[in-house]
N, C-alpha and C positions, 0 to 999 in steps of 0.2 A: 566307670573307673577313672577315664583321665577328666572327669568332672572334679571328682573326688583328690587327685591331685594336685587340680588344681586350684582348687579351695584350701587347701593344707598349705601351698608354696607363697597366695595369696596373705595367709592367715600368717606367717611365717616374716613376712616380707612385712607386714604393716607392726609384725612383734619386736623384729629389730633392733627400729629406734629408739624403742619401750625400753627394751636391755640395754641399749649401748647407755643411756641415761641413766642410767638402773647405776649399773657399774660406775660410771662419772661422780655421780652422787653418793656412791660409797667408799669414795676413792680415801683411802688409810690418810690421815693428816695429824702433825703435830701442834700444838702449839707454842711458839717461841717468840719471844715478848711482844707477844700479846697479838701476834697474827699467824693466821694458819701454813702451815709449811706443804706444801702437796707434793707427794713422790714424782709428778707428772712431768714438776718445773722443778729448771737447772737450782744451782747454787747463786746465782747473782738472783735468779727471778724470786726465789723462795728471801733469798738474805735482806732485800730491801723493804721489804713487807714485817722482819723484828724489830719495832722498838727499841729493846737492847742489842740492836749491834747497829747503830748509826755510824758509830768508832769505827767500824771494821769497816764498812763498807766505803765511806770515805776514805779508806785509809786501801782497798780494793781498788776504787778509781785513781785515788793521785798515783800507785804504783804501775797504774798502766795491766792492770791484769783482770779487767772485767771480759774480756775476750777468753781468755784462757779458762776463766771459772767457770762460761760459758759452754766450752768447747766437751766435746765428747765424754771426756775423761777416763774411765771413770776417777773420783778423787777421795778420799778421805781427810776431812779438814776437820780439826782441831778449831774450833769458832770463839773466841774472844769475847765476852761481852761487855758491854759500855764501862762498867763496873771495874773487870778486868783493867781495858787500859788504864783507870783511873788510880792503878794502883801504882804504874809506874813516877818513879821521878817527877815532879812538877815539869812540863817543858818539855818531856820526849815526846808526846805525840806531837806534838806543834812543829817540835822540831824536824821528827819523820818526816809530816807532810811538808816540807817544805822542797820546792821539783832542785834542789841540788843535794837532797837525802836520798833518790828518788830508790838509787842502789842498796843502801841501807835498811828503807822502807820494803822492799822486793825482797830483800834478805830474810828480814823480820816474817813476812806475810809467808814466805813460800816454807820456811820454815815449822808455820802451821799445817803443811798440804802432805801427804802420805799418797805416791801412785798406787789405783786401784782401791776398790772398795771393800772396806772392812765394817764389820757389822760389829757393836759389841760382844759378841758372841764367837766372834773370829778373832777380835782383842784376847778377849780370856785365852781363848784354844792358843793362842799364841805365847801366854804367858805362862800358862801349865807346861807345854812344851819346851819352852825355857826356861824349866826349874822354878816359876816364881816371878821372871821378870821377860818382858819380850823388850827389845832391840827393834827399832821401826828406822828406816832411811828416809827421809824426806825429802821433798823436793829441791829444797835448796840445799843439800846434799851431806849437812849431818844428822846426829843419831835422834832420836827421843826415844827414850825409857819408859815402856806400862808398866805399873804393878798392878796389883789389886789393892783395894781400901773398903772394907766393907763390902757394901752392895754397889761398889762401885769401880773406877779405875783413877790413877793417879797418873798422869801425864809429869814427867820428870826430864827438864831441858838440861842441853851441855854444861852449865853453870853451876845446875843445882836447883836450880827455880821447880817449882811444885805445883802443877794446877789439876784440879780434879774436876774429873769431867760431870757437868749437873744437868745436861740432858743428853741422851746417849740414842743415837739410832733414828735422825733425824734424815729419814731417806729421801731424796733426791732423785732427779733422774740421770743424774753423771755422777750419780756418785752419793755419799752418806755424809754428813753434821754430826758432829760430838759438841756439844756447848763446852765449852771448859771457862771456870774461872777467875785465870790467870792467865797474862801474856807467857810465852813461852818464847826464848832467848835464848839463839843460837852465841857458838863460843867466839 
């Protein structure tokens, strides 16, 4: 009998590793331009690895906030694509990253960040619960507006600006990625 135990704890013990790689290698991944996103790693380890968000991430670093994307969170970020910025003014990015914007740039970015993670599925429940439209606080401390649009969500800043989110549920391990694409502009 404790033969037999312990050929089974033996058997057990050498199956482990087999699982833990098992799991590893089926680990849920997005794709987002054009590199894999893995729930495992944060939002700055996952954001550097998109092609389309070069913009954001530079624009990440000069604000001084690859720390905090880093950090615990958890977060829901609204993620801009290269595309996106290029939509603004000739000169505002430039201008952002320049280190005496640096406030303005932090404004902009935090802007994008919602405390706590929302899944698109927690987007919607929010938006039926508010009649149609949900109300989100952001980090940098005003409102953004969801609707629905289709098979999708519409992301609506203080101004008026419209961006609809075109990859939704881009999970992280502090937190979830919404691709959206447009900047969103606090008032």
């Amino acid at each position: 009998m404790n033969i037999r135990i312990a050929c089974m704890t033996a058997a057990i013990a050498l199956a482990a590793p087999a699982l833990t790689l098992s799991v590893t290698a089926q680990e849920q991944t997005k794709t987002v331009g054009g590199g894999p996103m893995y729930a495992s790693k944060n939002i700055v380890e996952n954001a550097v690895n998109s092609k389309d968000h070069t913009t954001l991430v530079a624009a990440v670093k000069a604000a001084g906030l690859v720390e905090t994307l880093q950090g615990a969170g958890p977060f829901t970020v609204f993620a801009p694509t290269n595309a996106a910025f290029t939509k603004l003014p000739a000169g505002t990015v430039d201008t952002l990253l320049k280190p005496e914007n640096k406030a303005q740039l932090t404004g902009v970015l935090t802007y994008h960040v919602v405390a706590g993670k929302m899944t698109a599925q927690d987007l919607a429940a929010k938006v039926k619960e508010g009649g149609g439209k949900a109300m989100l606080k952001t980090v940098q401390g005003e409102m953004l507006t969801v609707t629905p649009s289709g098979n999708t969500l519409t992301i609506t800043d203080k101004k008026g600006g419209k961006s609809t989110v075109s990859i939704a549920d881009v999970m992280q391990s502090n937190g979830v990625i919404h691709v959206v694409d447009t900047v969103l502009l606090p008032g």
